[in-house]
Z-matrix of the N, CA and C atoms (Angstrom, degrees):
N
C 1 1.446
C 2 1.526 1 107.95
N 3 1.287 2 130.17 1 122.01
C 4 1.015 3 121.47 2 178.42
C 5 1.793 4 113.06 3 -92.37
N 6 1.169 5 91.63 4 177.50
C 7 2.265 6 110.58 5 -148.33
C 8 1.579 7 75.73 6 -69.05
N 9 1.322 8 147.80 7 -51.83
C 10 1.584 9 127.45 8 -156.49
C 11 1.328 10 106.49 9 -90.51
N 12 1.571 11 126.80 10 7.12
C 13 1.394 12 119.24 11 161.95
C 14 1.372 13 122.20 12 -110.20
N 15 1.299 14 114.65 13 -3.77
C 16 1.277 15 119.27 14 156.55
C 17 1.409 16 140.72 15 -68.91
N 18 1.355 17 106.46 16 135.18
C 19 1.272 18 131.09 17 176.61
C 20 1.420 19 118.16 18 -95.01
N 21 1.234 20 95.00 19 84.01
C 22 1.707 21 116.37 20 174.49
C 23 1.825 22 116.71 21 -65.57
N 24 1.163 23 123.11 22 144.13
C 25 1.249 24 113.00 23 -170.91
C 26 1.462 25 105.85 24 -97.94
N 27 1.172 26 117.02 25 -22.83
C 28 1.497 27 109.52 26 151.67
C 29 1.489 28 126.39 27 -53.81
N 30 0.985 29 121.60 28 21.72
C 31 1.551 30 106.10 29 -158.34
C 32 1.799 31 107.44 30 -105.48
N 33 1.224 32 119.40 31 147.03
C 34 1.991 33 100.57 32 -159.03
C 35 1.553 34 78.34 33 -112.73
N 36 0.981 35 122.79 34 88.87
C 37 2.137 36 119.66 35 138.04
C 38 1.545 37 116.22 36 15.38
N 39 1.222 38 101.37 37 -75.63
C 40 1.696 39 123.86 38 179.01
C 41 1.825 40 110.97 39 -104.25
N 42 1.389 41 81.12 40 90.74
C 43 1.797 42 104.82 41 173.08
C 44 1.964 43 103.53 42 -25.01
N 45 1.429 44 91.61 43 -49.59
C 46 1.832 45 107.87 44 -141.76
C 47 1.720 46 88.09 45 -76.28
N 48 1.462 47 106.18 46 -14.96
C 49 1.943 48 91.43 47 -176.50
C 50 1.940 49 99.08 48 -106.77
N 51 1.182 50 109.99 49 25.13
C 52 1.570 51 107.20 50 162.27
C 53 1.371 52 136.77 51 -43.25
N 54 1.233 53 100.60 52 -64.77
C 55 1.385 54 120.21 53 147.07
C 56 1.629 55 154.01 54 -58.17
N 57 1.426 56 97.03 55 -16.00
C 58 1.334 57 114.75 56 159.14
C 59 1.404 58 114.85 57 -94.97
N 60 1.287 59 121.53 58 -24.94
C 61 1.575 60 126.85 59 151.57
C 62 1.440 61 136.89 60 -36.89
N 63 1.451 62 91.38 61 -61.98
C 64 1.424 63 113.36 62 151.08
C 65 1.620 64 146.08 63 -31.39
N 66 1.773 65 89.13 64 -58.99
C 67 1.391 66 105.74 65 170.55
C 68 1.922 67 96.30 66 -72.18
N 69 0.595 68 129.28 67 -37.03
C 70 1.698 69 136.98 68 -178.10
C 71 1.334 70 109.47 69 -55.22
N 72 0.932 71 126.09 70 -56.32
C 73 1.382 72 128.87 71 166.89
C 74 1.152 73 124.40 72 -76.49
N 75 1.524 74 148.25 73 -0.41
C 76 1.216 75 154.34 74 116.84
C 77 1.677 76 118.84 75 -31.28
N 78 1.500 77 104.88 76 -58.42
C 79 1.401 78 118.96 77 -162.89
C 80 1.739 79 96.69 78 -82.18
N 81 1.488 80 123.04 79 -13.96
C 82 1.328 81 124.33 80 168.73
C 83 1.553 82 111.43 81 -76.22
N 84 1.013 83 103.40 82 -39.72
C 85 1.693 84 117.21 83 -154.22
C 86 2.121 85 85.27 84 -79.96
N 87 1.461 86 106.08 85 -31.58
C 88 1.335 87 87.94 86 177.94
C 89 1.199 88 151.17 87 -85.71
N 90 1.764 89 80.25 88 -15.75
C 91 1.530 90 103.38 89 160.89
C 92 1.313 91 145.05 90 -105.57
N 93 1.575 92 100.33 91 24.08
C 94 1.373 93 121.95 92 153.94
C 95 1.521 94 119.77 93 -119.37
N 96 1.209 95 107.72 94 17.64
C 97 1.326 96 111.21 95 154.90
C 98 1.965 97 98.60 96 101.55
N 99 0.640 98 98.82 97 -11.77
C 100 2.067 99 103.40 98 -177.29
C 101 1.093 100 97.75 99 -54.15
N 102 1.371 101 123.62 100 125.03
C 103 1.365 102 122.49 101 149.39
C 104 1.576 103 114.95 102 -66.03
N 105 1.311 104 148.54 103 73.22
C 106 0.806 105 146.09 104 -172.88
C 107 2.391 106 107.71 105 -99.90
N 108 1.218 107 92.06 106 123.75
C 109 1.549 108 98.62 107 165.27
C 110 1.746 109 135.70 108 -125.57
N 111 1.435 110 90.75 109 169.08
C 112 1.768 111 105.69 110 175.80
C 113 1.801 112 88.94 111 -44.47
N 114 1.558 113 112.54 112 155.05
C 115 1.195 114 112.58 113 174.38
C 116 1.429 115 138.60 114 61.72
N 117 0.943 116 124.79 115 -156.97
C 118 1.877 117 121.57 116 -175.84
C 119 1.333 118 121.35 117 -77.79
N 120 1.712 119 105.35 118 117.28
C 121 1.539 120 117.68 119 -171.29
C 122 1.244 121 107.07 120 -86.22
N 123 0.866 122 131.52 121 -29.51
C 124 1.381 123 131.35 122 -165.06
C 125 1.537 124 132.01 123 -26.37
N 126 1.453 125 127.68 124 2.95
C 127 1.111 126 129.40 125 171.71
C 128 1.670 127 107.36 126 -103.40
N 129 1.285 128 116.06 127 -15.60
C 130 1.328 129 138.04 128 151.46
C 131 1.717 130 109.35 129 -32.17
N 132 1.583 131 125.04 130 112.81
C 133 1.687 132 132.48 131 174.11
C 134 1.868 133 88.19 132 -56.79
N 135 1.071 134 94.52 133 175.40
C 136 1.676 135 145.17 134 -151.88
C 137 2.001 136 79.49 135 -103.38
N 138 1.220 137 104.26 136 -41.96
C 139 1.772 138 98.11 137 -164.66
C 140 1.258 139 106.49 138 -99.65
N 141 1.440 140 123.89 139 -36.29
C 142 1.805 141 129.48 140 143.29
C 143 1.389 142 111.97 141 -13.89
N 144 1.158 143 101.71 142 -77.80
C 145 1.582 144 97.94 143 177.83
C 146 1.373 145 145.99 144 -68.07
N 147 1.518 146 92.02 145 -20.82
C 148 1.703 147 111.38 146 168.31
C 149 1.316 148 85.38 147 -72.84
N 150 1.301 149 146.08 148 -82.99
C 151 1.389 150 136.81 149 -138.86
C 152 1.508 151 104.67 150 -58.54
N 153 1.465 152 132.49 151 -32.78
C 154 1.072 153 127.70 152 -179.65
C 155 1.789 154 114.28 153 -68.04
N 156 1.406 155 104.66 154 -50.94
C 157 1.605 156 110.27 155 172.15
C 158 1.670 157 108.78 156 -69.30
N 159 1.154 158 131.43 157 6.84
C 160 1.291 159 149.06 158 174.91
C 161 1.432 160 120.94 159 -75.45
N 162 1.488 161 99.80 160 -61.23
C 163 1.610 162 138.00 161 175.08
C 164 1.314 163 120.86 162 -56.13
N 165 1.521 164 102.21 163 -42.67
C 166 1.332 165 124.02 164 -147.84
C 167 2.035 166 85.91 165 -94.75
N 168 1.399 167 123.09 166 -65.00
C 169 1.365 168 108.34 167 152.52
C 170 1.327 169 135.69 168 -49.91
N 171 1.776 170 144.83 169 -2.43
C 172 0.760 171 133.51 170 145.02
C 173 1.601 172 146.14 171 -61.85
N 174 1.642 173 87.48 172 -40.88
C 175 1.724 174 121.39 173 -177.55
C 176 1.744 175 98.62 174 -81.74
N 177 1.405 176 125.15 175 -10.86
C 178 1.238 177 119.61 176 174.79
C 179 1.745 178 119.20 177 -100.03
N 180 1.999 179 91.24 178 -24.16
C 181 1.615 180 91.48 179 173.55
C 182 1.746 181 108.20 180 -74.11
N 183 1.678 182 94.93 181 -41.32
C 184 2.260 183 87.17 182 164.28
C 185 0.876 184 110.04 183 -44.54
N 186 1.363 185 143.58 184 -34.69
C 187 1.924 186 113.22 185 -157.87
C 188 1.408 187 96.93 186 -116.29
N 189 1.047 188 120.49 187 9.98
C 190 1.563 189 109.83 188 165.28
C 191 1.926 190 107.93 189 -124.07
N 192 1.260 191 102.94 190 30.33
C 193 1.870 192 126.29 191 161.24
C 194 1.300 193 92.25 192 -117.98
N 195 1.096 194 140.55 193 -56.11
C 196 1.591 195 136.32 194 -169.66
C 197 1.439 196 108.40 195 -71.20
N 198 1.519 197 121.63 196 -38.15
C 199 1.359 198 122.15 197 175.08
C 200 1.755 199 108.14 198 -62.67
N 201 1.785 200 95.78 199 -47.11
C 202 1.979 201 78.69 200 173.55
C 203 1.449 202 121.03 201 -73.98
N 204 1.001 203 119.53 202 -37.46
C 205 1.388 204 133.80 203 -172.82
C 206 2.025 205 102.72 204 -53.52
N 207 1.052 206 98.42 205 -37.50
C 208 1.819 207 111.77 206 170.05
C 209 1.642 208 122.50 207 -65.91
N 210 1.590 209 103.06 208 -36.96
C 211 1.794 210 121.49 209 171.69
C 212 1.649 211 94.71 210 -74.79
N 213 1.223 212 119.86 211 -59.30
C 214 1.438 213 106.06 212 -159.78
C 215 1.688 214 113.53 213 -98.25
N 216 1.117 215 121.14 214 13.73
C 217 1.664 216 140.49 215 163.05
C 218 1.298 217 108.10 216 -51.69
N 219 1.443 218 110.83 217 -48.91
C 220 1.937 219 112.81 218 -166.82
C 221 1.223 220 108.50 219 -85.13
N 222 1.769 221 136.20 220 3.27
C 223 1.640 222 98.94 221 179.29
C 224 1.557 223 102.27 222 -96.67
């Protein structure tokens, strides 16, 4: 597969929420206890980081069930 047809799983869709991503996964990593930092993780487990990219898709599938669940609440 070459590098310009790949589908990297890092990759953010929406340029403009990069940075709010970011901060998201900081504020995840801190409140499950990860020492996670600015710069090179690498002493960081293999399951550290899954649990953080774990978290970080869970707490986003809640607020977008609560966001629908809020649209379709009123009829």
């Amino acid at each position: 597969m070459s590098s310009s047809n790949k589908s990297g799983s890092n990759r953010v869709n929406v340029p403009e929420a990069r940075e709010a991503l970011n901060r998201f996964k900081y504020e995840v990593a801190n409140e499950i206890g990860v020492p996670l930092k600015q710069g090179y993780n690498g002493d960081l487990t293999s399951a550290e980081n899954g649990y953080v990219g774990g978290y970080m898709v869970k707490k986003m599938i809640e607020a977008q069930e609560k966001e629908m669940a809020g649209r379709t609440g009123g009829r």
